[in-house]
N, C-alpha and C positions, 0 to 999 in steps of 0.2 A: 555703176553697172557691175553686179557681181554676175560669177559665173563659177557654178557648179557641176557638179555630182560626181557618179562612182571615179575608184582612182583608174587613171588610164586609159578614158574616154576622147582625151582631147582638151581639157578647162581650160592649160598652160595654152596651149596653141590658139585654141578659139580667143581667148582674152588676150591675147600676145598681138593676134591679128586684129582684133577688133579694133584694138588702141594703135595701131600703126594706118587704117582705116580712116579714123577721125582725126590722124593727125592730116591723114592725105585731104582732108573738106574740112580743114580747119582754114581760117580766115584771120589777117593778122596776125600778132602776138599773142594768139587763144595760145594756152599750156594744158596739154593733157597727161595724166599721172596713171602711171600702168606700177598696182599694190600688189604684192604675194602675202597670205595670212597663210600658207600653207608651210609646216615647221620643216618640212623636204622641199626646200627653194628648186625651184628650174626656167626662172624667166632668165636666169644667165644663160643656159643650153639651149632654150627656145630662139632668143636674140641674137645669140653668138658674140653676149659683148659683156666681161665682168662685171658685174653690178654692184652685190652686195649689202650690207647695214649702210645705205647713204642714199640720196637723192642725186640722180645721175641721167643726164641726157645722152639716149641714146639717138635719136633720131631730129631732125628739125625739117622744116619745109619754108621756106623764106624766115619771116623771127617767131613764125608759129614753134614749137618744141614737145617731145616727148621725153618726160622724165619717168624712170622708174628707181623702184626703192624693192630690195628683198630685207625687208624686218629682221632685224634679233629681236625677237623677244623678251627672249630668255637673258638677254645684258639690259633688256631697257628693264625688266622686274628688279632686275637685283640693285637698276641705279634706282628706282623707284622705291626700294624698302632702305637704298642708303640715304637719301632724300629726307622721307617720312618716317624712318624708323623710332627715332626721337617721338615725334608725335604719337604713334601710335602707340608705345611703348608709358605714351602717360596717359593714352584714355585708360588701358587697361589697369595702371598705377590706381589711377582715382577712383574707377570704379568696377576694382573686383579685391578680395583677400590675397589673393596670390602674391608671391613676392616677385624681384624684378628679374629674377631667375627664371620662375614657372612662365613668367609672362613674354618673355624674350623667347624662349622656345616655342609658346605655346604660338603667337605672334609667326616666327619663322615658317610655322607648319601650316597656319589654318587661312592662308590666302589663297581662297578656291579659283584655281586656272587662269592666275594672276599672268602669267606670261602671255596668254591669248587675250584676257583683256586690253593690255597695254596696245596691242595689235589693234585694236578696237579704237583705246581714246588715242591712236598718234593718227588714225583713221580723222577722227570727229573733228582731230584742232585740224591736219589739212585740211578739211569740209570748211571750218569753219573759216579759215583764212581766205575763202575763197577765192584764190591762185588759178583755180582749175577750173577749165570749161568742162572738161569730166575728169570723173575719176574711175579707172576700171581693174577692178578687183579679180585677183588669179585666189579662188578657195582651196581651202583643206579636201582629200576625198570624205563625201558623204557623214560617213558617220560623226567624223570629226567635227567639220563645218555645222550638224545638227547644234551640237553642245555649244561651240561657238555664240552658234544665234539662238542661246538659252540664257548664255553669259551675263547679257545686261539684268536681269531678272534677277539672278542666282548673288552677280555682285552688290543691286542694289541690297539686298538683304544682309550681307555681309556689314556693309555699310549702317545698315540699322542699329544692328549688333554692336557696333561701335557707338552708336547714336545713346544707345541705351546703357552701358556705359558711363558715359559723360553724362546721363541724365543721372544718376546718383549725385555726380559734384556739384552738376547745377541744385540738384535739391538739398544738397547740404547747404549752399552756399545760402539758396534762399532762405533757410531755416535761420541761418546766424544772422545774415544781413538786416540790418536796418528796415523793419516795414514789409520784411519778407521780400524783399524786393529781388527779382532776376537780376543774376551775373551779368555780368558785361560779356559782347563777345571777347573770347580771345583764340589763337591760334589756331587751339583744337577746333574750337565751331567753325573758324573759316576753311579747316581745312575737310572739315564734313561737308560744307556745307557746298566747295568746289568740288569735290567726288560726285555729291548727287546732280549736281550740273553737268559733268560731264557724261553721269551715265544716261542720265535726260536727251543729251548732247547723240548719245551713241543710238540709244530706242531713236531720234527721231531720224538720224540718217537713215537705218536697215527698213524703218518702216515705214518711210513717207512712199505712197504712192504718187505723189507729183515728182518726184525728182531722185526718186533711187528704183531698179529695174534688177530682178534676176533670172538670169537666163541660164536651163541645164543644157547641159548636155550627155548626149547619151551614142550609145552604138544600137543598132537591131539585133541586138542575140538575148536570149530570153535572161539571163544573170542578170545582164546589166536595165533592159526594159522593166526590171521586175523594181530593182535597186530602185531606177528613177521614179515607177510610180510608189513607192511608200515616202521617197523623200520628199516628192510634190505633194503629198498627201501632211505628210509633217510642214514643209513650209507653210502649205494654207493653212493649216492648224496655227500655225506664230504668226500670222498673215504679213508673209513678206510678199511684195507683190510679183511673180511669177509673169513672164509674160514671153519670153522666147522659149523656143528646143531648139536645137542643134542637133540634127541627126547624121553622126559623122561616121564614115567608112561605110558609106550605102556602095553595096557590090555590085558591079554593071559586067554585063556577057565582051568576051575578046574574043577575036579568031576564033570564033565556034571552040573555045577551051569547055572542055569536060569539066576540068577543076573550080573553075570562072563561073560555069552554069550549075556546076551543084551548090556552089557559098549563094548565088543569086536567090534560088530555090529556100536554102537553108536560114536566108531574113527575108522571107514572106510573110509569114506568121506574125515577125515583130514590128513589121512596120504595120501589118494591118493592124496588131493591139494597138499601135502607137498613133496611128491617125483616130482608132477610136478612142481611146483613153487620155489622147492631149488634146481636142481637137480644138478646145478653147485657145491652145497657145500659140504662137505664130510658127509653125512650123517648118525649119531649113534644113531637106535634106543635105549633105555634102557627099560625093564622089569618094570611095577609096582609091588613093593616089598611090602611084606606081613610086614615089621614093617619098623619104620620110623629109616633112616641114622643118624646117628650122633654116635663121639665117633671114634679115628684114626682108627679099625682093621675096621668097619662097612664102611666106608671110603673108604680104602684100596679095601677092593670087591668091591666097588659101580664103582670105579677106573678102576678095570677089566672088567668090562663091558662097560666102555663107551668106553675104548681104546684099549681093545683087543679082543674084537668083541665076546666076551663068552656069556653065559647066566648068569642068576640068578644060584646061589648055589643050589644044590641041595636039603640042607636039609633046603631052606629060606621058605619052604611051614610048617616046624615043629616050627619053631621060636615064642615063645608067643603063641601057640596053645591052648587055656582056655578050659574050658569045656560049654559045652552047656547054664547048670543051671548059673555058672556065669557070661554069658551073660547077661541072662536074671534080674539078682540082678540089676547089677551095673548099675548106672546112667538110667534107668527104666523113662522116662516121665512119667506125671501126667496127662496134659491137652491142649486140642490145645491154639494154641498162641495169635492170633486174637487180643482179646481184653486186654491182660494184654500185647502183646507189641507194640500196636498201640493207645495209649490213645487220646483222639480226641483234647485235650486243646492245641497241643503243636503248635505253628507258625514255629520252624525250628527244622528237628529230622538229626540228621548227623551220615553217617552210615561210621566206619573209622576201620582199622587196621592195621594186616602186609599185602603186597601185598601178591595177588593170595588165599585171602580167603573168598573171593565171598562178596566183598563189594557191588559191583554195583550190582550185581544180587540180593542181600539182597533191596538194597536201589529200585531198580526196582518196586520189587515184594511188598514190603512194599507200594508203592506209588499205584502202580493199586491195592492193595487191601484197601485201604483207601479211595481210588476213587469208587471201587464200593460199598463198605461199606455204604457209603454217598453219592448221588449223587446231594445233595445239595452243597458240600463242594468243594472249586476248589483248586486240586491239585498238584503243579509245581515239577518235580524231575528234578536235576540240577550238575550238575557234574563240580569238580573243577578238576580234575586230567588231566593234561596234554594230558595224551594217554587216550583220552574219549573211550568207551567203551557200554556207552549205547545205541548208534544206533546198534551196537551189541546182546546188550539184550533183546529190544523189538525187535529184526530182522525189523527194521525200521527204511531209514536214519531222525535223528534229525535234527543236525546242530545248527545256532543259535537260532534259538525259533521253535519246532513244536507245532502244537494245535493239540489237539481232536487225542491226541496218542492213540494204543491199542482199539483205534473207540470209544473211551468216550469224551462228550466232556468237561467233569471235570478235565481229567490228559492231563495236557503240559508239553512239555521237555526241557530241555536246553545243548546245549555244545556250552560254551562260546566260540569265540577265543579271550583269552585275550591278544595276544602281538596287534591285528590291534584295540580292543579296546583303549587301554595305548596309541596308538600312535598317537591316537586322540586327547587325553587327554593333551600327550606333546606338539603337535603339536600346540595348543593353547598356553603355558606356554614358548615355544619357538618363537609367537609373540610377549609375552610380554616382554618377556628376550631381544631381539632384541630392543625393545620402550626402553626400561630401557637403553642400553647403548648408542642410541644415542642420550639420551637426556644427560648422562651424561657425552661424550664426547665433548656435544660444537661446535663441528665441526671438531676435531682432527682427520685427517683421517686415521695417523698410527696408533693412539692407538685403536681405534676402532677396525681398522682391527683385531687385537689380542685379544682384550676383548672378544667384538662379537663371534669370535672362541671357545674362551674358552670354556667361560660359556654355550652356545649352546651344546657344547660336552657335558659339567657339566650336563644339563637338560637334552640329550639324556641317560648317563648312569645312571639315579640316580632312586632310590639305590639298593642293593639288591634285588633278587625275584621279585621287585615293579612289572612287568606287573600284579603277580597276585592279587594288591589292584584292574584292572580289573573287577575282580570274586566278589571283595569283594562291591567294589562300585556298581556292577550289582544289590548284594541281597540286599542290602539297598536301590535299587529303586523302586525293587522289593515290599521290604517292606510295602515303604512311599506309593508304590502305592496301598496298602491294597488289590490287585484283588485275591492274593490267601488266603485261610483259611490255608495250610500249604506247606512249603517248604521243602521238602528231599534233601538232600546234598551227594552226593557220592564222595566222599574224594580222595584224595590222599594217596598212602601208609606212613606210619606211619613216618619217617623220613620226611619225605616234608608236610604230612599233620601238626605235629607239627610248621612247617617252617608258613605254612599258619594261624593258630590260631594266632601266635606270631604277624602275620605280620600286623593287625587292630592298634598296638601300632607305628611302624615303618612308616604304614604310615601317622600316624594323626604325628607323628616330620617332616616327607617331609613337609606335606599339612601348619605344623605351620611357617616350615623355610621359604616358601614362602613368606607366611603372613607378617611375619618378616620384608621382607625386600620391600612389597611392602607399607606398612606403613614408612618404615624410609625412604623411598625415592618417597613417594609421591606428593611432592612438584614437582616436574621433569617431573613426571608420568602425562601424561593424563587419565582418567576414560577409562579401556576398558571391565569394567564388569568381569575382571580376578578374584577380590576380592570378590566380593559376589561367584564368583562363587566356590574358595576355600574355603572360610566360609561354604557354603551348604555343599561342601565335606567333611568340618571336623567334621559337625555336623552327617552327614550320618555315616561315621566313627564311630565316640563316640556311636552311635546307636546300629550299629553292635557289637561293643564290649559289648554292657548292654545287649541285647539280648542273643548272647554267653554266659552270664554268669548269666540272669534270669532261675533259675530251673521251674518256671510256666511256660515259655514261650520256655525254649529249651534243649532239650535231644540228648548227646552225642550216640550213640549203637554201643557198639564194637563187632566186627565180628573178629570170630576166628575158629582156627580148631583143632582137637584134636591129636596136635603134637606138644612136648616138644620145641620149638625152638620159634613156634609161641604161648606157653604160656608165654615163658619169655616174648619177646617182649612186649605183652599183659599187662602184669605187669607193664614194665618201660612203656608202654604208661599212663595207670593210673595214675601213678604218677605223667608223667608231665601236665598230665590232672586237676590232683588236684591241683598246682601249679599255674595253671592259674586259678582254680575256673571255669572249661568248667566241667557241670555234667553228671556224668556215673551212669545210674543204671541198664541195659540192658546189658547184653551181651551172642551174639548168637554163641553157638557152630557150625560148620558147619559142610560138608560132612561127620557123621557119619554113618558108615557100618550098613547097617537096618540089626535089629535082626531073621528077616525071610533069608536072605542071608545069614548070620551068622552063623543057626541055621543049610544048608545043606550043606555046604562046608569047607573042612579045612582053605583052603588061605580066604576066606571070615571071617571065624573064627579068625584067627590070626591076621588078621589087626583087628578086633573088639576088640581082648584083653588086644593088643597095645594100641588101641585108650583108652579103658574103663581105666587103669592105670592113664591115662593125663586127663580123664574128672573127677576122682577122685581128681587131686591133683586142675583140677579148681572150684570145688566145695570147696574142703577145704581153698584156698585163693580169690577164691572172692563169695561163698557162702552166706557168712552175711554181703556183702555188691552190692551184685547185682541181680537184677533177673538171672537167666539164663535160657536160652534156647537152644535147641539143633537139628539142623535138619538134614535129613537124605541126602546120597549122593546119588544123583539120577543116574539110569542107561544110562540115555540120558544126551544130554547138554542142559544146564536150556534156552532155548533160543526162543523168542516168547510169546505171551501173556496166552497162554495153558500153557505151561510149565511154565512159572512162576507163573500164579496161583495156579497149583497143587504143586509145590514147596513150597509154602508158606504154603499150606492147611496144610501141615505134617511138620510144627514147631510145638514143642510142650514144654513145660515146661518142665524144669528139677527137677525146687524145689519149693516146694507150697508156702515157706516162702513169705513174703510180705516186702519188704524193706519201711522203712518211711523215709519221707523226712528231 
């Protein structure tokens, strides 16, 4: 049972409960497996029990048992190419020119999203062990999860590429042998021959309609209603079989609240697209609940609602119910935000978090307010996230470059497509791949045949993530071409946006291996401007990364909300923030309950008490090392250049302190 969509709809929790559900109607010693494939883990913050890279029971019911596992990926790849690397390392021996130099690099670089496969086949051998009465899968947000469940496709061909390879030594071998006779197997073919098993292995688990189910989930507000129908529109495309929605944080009227009955008003709209637009799927609205889920009993109810069709508890409108006065204490702004979180010096401001806490609509709102701030200043906001979203926010399609967004002709937008970018890119570097081996074939016109295959495959998959050096090589032209005074960045969620920071180092070893070898085989080569043109790119590269990590020239702003799961996160993102030397000194609280709302309704009250506990504990850990600020959760959906200015208008400061650099 996977469970999807946009980040910060609920996946974690829906799948958290789901699997704590079936352990509650499990029978016996049935074992049910609650998986994270998402590379920003939070089934430990959901559960409230450390998990981690291991198989770990959290829960049991007589000798029934709940285990769960949060994946490394990224240690099972690297035990994986320690493993195989020998192997791999002699398909390409036997059948390409390159020496064991070129092929060791070349090898390191071109195993396409080899960390998320692994996710995949440690997926297929539990399946196939059959241990488990189910297995329920916590996905990547949206964009990610697409690529994911492209992966088996993408690696089979990889695979091939390797296949083809080894077919040179088999056909040498039959040349010399006795009678022409095929090779015997050995090692390599067994160990091809178990790859395509397992990815065989992986297509039939995502795809079997008997016995695998994916169920989205979503909110009612137009970003996120929009997100889910192109991604169900993508899954049927891959026909994975869809068959639940989850419609989670549906808003119900309290004490005749004004605030209560405008959010009510404000998902009308989306729930009627959503009953017409999914009506095929089985549809569970759920209740927005007065404190936030986490922790098995909180769990457990949350569970009853979405699969047995009850409501909220009865006494969930007492839960955390504060008093008035401490409302008003805790976490109290100071001053609007304007100018202490928009400083005018910076050339790139990146606005990042966990999915679904109003990144882009932060990063929107920030760039048309900087825009009219300044109408000297020219403003580019630009989106690396997969599942764009900003033609969403200004309610205006983008696409690849709009001008004179929001009717300014200061602010332009961007949503790159970075796979038909990359393919440009290769499509050149697979000319020259092609020059290169028939100058050093001579005229040989078997071994061509197989080289030429190879390497072409090698230059199609390589490496990792790489379409989104794309994105990267866009802002460095962006850059070089000095038209903007500053760029906004609206991220990816936290697990992939990490992936993206990393990836300026990943690709300057692509863009050097190239170099590599078109220097040692120059002699051969004719001049086709490949080389200058790689050089430019690694110079762009290196740029990007000194930028990233000039503090005069560029600010990280973490967006976050005031809920226990997305503080942690918030936290491990810092960190690896710090690690790479990308600077944080901003970070926006989001969707807090305005204390006028607060102040005449219980449920409006109780989510406010909830939230002021979690805006106290981010004050105590990153108080003296960030600005903070905090805005209010609007009763509409932030959507349109109104609405996102008045959104921004009511950021305000949390804490007066002044952080130095």
């Amino acid at each position: 049972m996977l469970f999807g969509g946009k980040g910060g709809v609920g996946k974690t929790t829906a799948a958290a409960s789901t699997a704590l559900h079936l352990l509650d109607h499990a029978e016996g010693d049935k074992q049910i497996l609650l998986f994270s494939t998402d590379p920003a883990h939070s089934l430990s913050d959901s559960l409230e029990v450390k998990i981690g890279d291991r198989l770990l029971e959290v829960a049991h019911k007589g000798r029934a048992r709940l285990l769960a596992y949060e994946m490394d990926a990224t240690a099972a790849f690297e035990k994986f190419k320690s493993e195989h690397h020998a192997t791999l390392a002699e398909i390409a021996d036997r059948g390409t020119l390159l020496d064991e130099n070129d092929i060791n690099e070349l090898l390191n670089l071109s195993l396409p999203g080899m960390d998320e496969v692994m996710a995949l086949f440690e997926l297929s051998e539990l399946d196939r062990a059959d241990a488990y009465a189910h297995i329920v899968i916590d996905t990547a947000p949206s964009g990610h999860t697409s690529r994911l469940l492209q992966l088996p496709e993408l690696f089979s061909r990889m695979v091939a590429a390797l296949d083809r390879m080894e077919e040179k030594h088999r056909y040498i071998i039959a040349q010399f042998a006795r009678g022409g006779r095929r090779a015997r197997e050995d090692e390599v073919d067994l160990f091809l021959r178990d790859l395509t098993e397992r990815i065989n292995r992986v297509r039939e688990m995502l795809y079997d309609k008997t016995r695998t189910t994916f169920t989205l989930v979503t909110i009612p507000e137009a970003m996120s209603v929009e997100e889910t129908r192109r991604y169900f529109a993508l899954l049927q495309r891959e026909s994975v079989p869809v068959t639940d929605l989850i419609i989670n944080r549906v808003e119900q009227e309290h004490d005749d609240c004004p605030y209560c009955r405008a959010r009510v008003e404000s998902q009308k709209a989306s729930l009627k697209q959503i009953s017409e637009e999914f009506g095929a799927l089985k549809l569970h609205p759920v209740p927005l609940q007065p404190t936030e889920i986490h922790g098995l009993e909180a769990l457990r109810r949350f569970a009853k609602i979405i699969w047995e069709n009850g409501s909220a508890p009865k006494d969930s409108r007492q839960k955390a119910v504060g008093s008035r006065r401490r409302a008003k204490e805790n976490g109290a702004p100071s001053q609007p935000a304007a100018d202490c979180l928009l400083p005018s010096a910076y050339r790139l401001l990146l606005f990042g978090g966990k999915g679904g806490v109003g990144k882009t609509t932060a990063a929107a709102a920030a760039a048309l307010a900087l825009a009219e701030r300044d109408r000297e200043a020219r403003i580019l906001v630009f989106s690396t996230d997969p599942a764009h979203s900003l033609s969403d926010s200004f309610d205006e399609p983008i696409g690849a470059l709009k001008r004179s967004v929001a009717g300014l002709k200061n602010l332009d937008a961007m949503e790159i497509d970075v796979s038909a970018r990359f393919e440009e890119l290769k499509s050149r570097y697979r000319a020259w791949t092609d020059e290169l081996f028939t100058s050093l074939s001579e005229g040989s016109s078997w071994e061509i045949q197989f080289d030429r295959e190879a390497m072409r495959e090698l230059v199609e998959l390589a490496p990792p993530g790489i379409d989104e050096i794309a994105a990267l090589s866009a802002i460095s032209d962006l850059i070089d071409e000095n038209s903007y005074t500053t760029i906004v960045l609206d991220t990816a969620p936290t697990g992939h946006l990490l992936r993206f920071l990393e990836l300026p180092e990943v690709a300057l070893s692509w863009v050097r291996c190239f170099l590599r070898l078109l220097l040692k085989y120059q002699s051969v080569v004719r001049s086709s401007g490949v080389a200058e043109e790689l050089i430019a790119l690694s110079r762009s590269i290196k740029r990007v990364i000194a930028l990233l990590t000039d503090e005069e020239a560029c600010e990280f702003v973490g967006v976050s909300i005031p809920e226990q799961m997305s503080l942690e996160e918030t936290v491990r993102l810092t960190r690896a923030l710090e690690h790479m030397k990308v600077p944080m000194r901003r970070l926006l609280i989001n969707n807090v309950v305005p204390l006028d709302a607060a102040a005449g309704c219980d449920f409006c009250r109780a989510r406010r008490a909830s939230q002021e506990s979690v805006i106290k504990d981010f004050r105590r850990r990153f108080g003296k090392v960030c600005n903070l600020f905090i805005a209010p959760e609007q009763p509409n959906d932030v959507r349109g250049v109104e609405a996102l200015r008045e959104h921004f208008s009511q950021w305000q400061t949390l804490d007066t302190k002044t952080v130095k650099r």
